[in-house]
PyMOL Python script that loads the backbone (N, CA, C, O; Angstrom):
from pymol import cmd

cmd.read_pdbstr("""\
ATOM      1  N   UNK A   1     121.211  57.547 133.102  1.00  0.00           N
ATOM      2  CA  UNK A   1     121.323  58.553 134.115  1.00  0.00           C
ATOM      3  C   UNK A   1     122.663  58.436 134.826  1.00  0.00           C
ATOM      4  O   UNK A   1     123.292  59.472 135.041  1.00  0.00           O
ATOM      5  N   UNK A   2     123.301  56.894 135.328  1.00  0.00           N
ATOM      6  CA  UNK A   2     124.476  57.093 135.962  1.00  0.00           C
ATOM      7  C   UNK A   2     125.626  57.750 134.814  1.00  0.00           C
ATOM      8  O   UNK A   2     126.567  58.387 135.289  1.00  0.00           O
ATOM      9  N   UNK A   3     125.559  57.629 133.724  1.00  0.00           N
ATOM     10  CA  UNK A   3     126.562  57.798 132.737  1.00  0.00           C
ATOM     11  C   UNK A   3     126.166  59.551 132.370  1.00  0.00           C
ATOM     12  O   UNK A   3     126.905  60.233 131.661  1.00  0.00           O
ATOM     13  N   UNK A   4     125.321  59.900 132.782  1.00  0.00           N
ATOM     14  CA  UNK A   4     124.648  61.175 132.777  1.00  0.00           C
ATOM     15  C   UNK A   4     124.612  61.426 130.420  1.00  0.00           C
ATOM     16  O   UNK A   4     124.918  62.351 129.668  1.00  0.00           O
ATOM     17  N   UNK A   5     124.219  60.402 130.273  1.00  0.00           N
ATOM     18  CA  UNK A   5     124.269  60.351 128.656  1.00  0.00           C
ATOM     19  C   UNK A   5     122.843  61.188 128.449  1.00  0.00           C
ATOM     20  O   UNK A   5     121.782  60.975 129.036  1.00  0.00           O
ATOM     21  N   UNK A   6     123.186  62.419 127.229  1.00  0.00           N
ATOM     22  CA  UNK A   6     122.719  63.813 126.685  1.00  0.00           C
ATOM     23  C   UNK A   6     121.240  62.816 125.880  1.00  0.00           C
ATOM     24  O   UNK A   6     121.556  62.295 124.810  1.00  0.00           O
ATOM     25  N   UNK A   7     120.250  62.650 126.190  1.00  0.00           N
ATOM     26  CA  UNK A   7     119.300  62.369 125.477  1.00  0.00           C
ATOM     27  C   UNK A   7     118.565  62.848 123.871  1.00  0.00           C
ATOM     28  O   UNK A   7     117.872  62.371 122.972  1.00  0.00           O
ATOM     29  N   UNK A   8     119.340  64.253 124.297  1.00  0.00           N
ATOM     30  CA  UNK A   8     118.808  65.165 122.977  1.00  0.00           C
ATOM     31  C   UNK A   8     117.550  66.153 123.363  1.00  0.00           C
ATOM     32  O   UNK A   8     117.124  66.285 124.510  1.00  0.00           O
ATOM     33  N   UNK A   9     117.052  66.797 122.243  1.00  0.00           N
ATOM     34  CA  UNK A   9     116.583  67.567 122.562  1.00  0.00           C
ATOM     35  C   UNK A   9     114.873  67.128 122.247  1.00  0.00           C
ATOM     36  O   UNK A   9     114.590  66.311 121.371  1.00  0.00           O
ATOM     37  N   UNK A  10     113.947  67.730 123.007  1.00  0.00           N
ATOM     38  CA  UNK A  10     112.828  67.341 122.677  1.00  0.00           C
ATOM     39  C   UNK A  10     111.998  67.234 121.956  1.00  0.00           C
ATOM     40  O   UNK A  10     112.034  68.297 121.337  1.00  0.00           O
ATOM     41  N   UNK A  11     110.728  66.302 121.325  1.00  0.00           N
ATOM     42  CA  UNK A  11     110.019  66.961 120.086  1.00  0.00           C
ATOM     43  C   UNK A  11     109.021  66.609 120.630  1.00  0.00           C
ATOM     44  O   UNK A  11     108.913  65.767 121.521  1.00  0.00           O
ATOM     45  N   UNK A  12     108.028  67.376 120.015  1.00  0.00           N
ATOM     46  CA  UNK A  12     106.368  67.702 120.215  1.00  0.00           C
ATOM     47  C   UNK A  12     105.739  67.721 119.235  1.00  0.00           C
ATOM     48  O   UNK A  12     104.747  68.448 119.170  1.00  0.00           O
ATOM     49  N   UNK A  13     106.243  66.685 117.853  1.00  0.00           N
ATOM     50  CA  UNK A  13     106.244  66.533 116.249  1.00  0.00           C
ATOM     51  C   UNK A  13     105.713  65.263 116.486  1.00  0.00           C
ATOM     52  O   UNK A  13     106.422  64.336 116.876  1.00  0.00           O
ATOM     53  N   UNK A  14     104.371  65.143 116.253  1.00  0.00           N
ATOM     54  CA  UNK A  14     103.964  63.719 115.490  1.00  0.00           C
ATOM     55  C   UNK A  14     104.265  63.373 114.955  1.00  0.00           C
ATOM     56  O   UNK A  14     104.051  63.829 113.832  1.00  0.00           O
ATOM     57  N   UNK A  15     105.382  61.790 115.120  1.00  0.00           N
ATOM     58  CA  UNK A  15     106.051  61.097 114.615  1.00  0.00           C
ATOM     59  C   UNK A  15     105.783  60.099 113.591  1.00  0.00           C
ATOM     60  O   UNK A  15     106.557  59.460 112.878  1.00  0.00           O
ATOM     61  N   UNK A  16     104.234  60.109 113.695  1.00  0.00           N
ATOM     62  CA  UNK A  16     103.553  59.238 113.147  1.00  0.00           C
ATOM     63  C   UNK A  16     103.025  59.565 111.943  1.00  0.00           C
ATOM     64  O   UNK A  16     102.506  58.874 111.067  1.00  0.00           O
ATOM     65  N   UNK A  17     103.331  61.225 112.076  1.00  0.00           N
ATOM     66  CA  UNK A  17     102.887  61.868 110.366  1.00  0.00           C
ATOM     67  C   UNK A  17     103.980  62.037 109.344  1.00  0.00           C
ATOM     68  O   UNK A  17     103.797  62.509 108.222  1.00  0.00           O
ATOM     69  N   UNK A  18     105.389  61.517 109.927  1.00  0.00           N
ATOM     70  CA  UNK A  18     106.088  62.059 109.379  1.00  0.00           C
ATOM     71  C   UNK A  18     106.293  60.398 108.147  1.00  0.00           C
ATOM     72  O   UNK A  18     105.883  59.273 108.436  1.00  0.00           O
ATOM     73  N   UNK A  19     107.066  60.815 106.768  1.00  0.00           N
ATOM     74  CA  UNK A  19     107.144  59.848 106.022  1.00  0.00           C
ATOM     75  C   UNK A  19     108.498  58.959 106.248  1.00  0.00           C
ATOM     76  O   UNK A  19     109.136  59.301 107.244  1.00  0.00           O
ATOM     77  N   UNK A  20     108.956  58.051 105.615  1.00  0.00           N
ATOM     78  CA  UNK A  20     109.979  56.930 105.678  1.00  0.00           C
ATOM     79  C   UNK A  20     111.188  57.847 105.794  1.00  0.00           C
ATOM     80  O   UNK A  20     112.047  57.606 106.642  1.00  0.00           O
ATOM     81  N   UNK A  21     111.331  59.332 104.626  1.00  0.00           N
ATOM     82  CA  UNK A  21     111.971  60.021 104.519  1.00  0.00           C
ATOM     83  C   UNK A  21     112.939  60.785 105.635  1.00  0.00           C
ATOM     84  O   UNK A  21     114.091  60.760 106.070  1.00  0.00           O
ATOM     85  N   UNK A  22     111.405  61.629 105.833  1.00  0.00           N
ATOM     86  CA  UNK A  22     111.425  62.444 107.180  1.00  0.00           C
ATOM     87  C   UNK A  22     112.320  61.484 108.046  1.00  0.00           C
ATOM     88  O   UNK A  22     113.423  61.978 108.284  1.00  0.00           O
ATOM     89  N   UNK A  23     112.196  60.734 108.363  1.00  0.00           N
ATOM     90  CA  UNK A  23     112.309  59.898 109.670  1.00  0.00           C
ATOM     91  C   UNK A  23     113.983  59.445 109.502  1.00  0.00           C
ATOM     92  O   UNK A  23     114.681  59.117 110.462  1.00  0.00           O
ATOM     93  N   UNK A  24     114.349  59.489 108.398  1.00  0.00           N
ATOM     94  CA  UNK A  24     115.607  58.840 108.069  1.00  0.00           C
ATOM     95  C   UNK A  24     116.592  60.004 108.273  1.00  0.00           C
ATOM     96  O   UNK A  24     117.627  59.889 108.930  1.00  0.00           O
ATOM     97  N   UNK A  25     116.070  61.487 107.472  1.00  0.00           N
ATOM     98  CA  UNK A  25     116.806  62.679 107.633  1.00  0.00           C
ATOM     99  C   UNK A  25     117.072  63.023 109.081  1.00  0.00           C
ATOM    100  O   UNK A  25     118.123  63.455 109.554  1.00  0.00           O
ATOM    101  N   UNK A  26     116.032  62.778 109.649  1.00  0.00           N
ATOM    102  CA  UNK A  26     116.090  63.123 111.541  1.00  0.00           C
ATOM    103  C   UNK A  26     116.803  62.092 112.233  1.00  0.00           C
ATOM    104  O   UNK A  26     117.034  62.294 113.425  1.00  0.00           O
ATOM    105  N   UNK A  27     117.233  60.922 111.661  1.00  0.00           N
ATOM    106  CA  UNK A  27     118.277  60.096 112.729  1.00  0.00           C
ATOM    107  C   UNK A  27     117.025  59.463 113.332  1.00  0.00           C
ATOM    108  O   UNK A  27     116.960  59.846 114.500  1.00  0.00           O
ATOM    109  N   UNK A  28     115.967  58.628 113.023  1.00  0.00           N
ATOM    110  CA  UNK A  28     115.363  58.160 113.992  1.00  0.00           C
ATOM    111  C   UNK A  28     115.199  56.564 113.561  1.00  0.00           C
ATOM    112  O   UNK A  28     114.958  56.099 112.447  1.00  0.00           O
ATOM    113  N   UNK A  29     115.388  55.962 114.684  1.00  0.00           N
ATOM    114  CA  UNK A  29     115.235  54.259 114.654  1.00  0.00           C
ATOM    115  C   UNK A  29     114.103  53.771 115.335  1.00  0.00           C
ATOM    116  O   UNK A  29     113.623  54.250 116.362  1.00  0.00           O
ATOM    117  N   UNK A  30     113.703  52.787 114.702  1.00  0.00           N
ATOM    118  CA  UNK A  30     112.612  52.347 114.989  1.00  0.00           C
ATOM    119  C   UNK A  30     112.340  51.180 115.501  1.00  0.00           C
ATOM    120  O   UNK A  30     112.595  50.240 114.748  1.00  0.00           O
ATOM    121  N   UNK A  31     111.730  50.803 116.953  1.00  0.00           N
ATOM    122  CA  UNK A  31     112.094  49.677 117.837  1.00  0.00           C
ATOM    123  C   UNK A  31     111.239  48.208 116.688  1.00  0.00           C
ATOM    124  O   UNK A  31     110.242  48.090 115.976  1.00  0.00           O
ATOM    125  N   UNK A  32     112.347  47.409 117.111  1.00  0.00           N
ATOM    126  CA  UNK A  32     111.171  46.161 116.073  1.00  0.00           C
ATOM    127  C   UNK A  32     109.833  46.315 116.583  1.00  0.00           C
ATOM    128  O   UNK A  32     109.337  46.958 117.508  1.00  0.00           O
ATOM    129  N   UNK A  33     109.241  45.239 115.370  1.00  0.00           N
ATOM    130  CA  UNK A  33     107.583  45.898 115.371  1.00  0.00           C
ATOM    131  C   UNK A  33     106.663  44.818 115.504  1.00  0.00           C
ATOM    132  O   UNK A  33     105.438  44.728 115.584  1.00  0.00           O
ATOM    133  N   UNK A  34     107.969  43.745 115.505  1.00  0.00           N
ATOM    134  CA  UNK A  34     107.293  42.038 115.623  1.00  0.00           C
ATOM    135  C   UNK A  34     107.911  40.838 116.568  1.00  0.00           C
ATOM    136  O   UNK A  34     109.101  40.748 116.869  1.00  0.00           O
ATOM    137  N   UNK A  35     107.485  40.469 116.735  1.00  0.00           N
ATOM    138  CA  UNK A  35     108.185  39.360 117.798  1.00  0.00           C
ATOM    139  C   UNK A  35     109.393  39.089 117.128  1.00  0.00           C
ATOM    140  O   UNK A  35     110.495  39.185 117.670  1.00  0.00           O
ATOM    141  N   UNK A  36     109.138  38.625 115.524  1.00  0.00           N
ATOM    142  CA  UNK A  36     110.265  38.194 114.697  1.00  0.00           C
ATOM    143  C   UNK A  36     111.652  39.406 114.797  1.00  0.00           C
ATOM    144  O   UNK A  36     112.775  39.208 115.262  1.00  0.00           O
ATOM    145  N   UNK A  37     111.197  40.430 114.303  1.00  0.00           N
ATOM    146  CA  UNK A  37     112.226  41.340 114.571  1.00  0.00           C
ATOM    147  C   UNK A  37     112.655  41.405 115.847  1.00  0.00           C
ATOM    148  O   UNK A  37     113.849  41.201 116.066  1.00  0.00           O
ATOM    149  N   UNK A  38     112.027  41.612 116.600  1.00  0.00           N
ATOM    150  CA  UNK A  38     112.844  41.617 117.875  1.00  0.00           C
ATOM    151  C   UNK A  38     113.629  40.873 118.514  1.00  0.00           C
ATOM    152  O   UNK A  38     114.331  41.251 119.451  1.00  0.00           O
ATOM    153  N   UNK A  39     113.559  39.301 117.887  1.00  0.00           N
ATOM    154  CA  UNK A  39     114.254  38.442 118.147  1.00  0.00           C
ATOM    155  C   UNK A  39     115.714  38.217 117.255  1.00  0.00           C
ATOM    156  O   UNK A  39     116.838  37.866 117.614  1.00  0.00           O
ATOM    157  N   UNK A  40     115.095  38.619 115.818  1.00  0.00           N
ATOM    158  CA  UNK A  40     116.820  39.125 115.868  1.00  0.00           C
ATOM    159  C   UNK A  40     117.336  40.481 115.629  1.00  0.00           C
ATOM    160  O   UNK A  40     118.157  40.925 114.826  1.00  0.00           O
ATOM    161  N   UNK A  41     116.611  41.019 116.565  1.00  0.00           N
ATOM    162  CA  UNK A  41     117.524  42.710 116.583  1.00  0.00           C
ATOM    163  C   UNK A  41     118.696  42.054 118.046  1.00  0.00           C
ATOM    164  O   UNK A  41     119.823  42.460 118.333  1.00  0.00           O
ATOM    165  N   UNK A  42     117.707  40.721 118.848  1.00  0.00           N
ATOM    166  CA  UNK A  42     118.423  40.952 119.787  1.00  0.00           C
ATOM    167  C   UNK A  42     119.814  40.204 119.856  1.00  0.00           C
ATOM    168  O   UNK A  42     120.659  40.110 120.747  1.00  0.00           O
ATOM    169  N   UNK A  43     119.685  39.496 118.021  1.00  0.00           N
ATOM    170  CA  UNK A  43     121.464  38.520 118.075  1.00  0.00           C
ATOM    171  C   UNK A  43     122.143  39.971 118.288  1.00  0.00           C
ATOM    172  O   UNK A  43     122.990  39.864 119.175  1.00  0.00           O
ATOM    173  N   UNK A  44     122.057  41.524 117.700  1.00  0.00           N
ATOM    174  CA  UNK A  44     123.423  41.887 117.850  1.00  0.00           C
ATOM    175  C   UNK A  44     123.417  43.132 118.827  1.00  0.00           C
ATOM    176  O   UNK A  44     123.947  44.242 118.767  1.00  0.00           O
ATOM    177  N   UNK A  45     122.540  42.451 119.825  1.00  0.00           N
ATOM    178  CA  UNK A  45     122.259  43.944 120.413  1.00  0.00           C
ATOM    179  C   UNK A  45     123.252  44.024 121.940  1.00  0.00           C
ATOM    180  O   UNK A  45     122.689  43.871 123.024  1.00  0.00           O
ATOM    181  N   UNK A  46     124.840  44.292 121.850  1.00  0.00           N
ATOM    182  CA  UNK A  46     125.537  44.181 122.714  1.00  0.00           C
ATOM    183  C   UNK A  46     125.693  44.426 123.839  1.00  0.00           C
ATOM    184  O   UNK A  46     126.624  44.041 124.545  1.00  0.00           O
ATOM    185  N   UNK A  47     124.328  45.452 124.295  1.00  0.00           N
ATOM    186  CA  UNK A  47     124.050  45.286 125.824  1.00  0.00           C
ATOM    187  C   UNK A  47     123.369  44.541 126.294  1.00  0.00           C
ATOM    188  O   UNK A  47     123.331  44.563 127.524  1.00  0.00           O
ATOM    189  N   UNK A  48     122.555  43.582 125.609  1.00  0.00           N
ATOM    190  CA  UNK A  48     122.028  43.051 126.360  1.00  0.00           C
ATOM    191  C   UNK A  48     122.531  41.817 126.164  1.00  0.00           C
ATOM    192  O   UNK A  48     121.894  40.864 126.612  1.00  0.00           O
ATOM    193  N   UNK A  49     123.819  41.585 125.428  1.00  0.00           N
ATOM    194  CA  UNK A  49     124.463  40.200 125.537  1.00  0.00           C
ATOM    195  C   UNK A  49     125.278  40.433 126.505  1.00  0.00           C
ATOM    196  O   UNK A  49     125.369  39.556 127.364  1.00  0.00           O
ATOM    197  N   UNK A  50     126.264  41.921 126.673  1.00  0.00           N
ATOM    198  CA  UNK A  50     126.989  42.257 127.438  1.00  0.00           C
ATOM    199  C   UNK A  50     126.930  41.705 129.355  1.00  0.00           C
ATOM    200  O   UNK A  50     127.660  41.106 130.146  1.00  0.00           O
ATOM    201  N   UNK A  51     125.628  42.348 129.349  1.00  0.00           N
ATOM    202  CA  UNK A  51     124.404  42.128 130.367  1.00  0.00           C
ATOM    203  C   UNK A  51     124.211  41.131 130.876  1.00  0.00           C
ATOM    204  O   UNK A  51     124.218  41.075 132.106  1.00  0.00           O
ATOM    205  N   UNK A  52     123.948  39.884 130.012  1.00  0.00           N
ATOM    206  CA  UNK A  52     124.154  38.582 130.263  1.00  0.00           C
ATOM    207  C   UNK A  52     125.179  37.629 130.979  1.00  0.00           C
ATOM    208  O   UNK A  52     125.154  36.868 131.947  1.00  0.00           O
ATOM    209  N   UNK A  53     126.073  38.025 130.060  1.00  0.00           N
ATOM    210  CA  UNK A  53     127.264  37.464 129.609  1.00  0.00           C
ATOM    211  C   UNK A  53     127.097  35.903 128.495  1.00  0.00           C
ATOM    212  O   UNK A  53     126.030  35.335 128.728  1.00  0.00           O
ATOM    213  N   UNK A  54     127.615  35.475 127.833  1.00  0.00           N
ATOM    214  CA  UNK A  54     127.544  34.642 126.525  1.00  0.00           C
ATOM    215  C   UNK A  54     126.570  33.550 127.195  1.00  0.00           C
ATOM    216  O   UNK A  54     125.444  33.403 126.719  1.00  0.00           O
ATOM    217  N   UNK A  55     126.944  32.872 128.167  1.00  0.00           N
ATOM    218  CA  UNK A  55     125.995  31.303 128.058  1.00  0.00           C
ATOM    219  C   UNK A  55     125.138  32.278 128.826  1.00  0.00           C
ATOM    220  O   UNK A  55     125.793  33.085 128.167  1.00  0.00           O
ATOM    221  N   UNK A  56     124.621  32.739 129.295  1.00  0.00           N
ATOM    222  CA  UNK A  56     123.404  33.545 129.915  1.00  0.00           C
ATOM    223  C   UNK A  56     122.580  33.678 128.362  1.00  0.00           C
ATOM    224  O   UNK A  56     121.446  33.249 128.147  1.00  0.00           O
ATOM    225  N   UNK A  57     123.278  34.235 127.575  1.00  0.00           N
ATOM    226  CA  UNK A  57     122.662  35.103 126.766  1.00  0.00           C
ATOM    227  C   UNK A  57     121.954  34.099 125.595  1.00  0.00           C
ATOM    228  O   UNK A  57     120.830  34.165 125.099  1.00  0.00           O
ATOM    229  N   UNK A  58     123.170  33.049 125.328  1.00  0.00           N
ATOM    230  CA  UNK A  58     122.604  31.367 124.253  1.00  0.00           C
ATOM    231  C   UNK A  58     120.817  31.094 125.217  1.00  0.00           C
ATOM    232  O   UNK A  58     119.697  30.908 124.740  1.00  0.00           O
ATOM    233  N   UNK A  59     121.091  31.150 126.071  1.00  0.00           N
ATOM    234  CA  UNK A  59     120.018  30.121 126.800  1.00  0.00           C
ATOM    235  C   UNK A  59     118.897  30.902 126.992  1.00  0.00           C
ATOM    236  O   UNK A  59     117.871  30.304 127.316  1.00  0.00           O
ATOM    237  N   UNK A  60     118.844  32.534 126.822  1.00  0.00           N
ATOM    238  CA  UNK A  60     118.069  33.156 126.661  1.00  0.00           C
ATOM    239  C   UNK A  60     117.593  33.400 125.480  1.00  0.00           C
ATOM    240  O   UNK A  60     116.380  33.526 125.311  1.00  0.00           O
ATOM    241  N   UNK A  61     118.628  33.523 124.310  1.00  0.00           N
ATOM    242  CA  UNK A  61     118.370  33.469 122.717  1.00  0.00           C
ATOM    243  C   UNK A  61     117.812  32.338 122.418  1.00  0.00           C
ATOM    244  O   UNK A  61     116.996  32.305 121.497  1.00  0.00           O
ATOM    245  N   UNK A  62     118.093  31.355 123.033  1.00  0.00           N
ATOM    246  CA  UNK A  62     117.565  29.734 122.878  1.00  0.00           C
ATOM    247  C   UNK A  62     115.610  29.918 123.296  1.00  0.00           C
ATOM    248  O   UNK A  62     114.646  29.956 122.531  1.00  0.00           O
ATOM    249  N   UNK A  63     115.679  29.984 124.602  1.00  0.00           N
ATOM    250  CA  UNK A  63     114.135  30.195 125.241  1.00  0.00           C
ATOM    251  C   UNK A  63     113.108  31.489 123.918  1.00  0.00           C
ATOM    252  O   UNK A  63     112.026  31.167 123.427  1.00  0.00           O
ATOM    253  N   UNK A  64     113.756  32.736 123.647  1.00  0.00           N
ATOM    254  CA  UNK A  64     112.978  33.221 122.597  1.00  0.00           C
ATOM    255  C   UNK A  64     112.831  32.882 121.873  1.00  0.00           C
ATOM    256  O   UNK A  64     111.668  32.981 121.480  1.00  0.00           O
ATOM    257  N   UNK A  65     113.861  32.129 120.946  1.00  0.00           N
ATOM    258  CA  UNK A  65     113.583  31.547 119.907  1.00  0.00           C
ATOM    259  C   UNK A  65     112.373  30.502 119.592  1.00  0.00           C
ATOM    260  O   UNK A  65     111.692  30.388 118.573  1.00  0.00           O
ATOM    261  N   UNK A  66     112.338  29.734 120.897  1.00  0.00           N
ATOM    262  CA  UNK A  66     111.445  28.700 121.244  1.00  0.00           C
ATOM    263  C   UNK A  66     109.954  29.271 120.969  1.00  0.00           C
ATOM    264  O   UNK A  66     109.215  28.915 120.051  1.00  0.00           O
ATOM    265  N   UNK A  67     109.620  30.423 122.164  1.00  0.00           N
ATOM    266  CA  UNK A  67     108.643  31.430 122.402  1.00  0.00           C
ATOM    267  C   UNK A  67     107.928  31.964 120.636  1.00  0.00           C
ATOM    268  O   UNK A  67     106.746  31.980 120.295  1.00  0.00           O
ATOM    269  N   UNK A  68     109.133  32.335 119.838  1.00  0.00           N
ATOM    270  CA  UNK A  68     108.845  32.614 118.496  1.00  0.00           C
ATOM    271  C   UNK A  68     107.793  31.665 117.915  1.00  0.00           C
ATOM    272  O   UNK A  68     106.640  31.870 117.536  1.00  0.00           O
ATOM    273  N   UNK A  69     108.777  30.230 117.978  1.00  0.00           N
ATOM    274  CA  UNK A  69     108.487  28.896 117.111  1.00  0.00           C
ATOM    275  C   UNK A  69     106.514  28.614 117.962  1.00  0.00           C
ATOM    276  O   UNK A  69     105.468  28.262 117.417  1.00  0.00           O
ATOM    277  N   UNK A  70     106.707  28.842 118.870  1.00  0.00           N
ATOM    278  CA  UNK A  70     105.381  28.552 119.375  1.00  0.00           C
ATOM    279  C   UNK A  70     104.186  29.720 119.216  1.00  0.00           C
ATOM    280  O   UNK A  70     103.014  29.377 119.368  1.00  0.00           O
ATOM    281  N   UNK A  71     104.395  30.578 119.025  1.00  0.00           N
ATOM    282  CA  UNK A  71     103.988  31.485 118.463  1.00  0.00           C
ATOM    283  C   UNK A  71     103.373  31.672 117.151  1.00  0.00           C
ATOM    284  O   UNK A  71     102.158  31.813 117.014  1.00  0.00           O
ATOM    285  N   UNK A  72     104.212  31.673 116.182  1.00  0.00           N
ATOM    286  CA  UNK A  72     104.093  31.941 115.041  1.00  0.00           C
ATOM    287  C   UNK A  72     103.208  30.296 114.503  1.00  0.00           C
ATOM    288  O   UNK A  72     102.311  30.411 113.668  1.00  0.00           O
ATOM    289  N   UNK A  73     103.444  29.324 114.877  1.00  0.00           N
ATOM    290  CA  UNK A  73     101.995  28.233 114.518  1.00  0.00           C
ATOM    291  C   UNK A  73     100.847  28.742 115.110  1.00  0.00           C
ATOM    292  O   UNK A  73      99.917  28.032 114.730  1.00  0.00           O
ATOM    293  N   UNK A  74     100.368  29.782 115.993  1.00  0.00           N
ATOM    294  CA  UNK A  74      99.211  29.710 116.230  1.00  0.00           C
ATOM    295  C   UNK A  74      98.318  30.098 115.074  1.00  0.00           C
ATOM    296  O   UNK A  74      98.780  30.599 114.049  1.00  0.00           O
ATOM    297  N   UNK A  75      97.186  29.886 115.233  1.00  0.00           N
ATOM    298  CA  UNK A  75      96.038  30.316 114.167  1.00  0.00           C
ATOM    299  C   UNK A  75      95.130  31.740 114.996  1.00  0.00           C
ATOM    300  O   UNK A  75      94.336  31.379 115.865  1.00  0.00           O
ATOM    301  N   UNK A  76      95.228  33.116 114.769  1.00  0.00           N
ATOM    302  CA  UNK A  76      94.463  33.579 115.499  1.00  0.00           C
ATOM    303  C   UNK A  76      93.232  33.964 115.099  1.00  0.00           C
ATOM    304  O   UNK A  76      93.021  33.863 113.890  1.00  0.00           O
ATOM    305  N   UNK A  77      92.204  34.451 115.903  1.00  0.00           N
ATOM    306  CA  UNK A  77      90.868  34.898 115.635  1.00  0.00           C
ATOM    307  C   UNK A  77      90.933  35.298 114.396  1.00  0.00           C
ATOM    308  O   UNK A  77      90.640  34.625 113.408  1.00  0.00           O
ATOM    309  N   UNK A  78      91.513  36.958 114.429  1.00  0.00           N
ATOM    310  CA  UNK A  78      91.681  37.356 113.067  1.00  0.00           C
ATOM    311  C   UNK A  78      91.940  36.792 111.569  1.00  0.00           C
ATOM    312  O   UNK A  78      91.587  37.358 110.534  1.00  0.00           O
ATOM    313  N   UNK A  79      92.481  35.823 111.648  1.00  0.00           N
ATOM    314  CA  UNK A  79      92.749  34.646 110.670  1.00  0.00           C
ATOM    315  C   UNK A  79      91.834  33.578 110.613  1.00  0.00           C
ATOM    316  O   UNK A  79      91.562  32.936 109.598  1.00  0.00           O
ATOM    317  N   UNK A  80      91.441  33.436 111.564  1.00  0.00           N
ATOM    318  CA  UNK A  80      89.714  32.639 111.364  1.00  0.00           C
ATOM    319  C   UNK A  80      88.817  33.736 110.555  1.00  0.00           C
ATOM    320  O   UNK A  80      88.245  33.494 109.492  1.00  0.00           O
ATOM    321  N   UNK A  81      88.795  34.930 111.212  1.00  0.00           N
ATOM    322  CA  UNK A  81      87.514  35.640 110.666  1.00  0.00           C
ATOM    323  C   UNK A  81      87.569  36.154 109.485  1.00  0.00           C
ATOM    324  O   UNK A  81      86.568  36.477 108.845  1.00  0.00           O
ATOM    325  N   UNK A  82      89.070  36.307 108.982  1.00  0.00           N
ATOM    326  CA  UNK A  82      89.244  36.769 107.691  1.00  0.00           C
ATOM    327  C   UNK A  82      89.505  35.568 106.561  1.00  0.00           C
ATOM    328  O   UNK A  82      89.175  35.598 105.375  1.00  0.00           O
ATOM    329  N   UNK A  83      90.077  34.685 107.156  1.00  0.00           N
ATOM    330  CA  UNK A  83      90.138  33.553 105.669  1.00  0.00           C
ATOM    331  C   UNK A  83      88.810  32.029 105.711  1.00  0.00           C
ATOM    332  O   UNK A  83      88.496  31.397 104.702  1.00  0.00           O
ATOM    333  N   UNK A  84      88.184  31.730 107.292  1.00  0.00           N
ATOM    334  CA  UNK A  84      87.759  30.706 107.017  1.00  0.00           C
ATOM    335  C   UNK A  84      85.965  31.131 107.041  1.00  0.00           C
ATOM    336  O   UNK A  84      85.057  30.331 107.266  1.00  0.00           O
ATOM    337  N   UNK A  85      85.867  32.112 106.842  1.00  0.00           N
ATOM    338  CA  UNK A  85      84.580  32.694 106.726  1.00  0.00           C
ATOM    339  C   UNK A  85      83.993  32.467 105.307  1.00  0.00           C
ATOM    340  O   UNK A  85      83.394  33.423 104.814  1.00  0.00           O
ATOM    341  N   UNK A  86      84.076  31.478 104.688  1.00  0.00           N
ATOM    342  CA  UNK A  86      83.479  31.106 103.441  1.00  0.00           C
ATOM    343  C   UNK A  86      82.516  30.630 103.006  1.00  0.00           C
ATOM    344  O   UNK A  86      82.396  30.479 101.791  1.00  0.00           O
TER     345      UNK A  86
END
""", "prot")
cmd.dss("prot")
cmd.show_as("cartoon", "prot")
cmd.util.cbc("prot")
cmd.orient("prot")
């Protein structure tokens, strides 16, 4: 809003029907969809290193990374109920 930057124009198109295709012809990006991705969409994502500034930004890339690693060992429900149900 301060930069008064043109958003584009609106849609009222379920985005969710459209195919890999569709979506590529229309210019549309798609926010990561996993902790993993999001953690490294955010090595090159220059506003929000900008934002930081560099050792702000290590020590924050550092702490997610961590957040990931602790994460991704968990075992969840769903993975109980689907593999140890034998």
């Amino acid at each position: 809003m301060d930069n008064k930057l043109d958003p584009g124009e609106p849609t009222e198109e379920n985005l969710f029907a459209l195919n890999e295709e569709e979506i590529a012809q229309r210019g549309i990006d798609n926010l990561p969809t996993s902790l993993w991705e999001a953690y490294h969409a955010l090595e090159n994502d220059d506003v929000i290193i900008n934002a930081l500034g560099e050792k702000v930004f290590d020590q924050f890339y550092n702490i997610k990374r961590a957040e990931w690693d602790a994460y991704r060992i968990q075992v969840f429900d769903y993975e109980r109920n689907q593999y140890l149900d034998v």
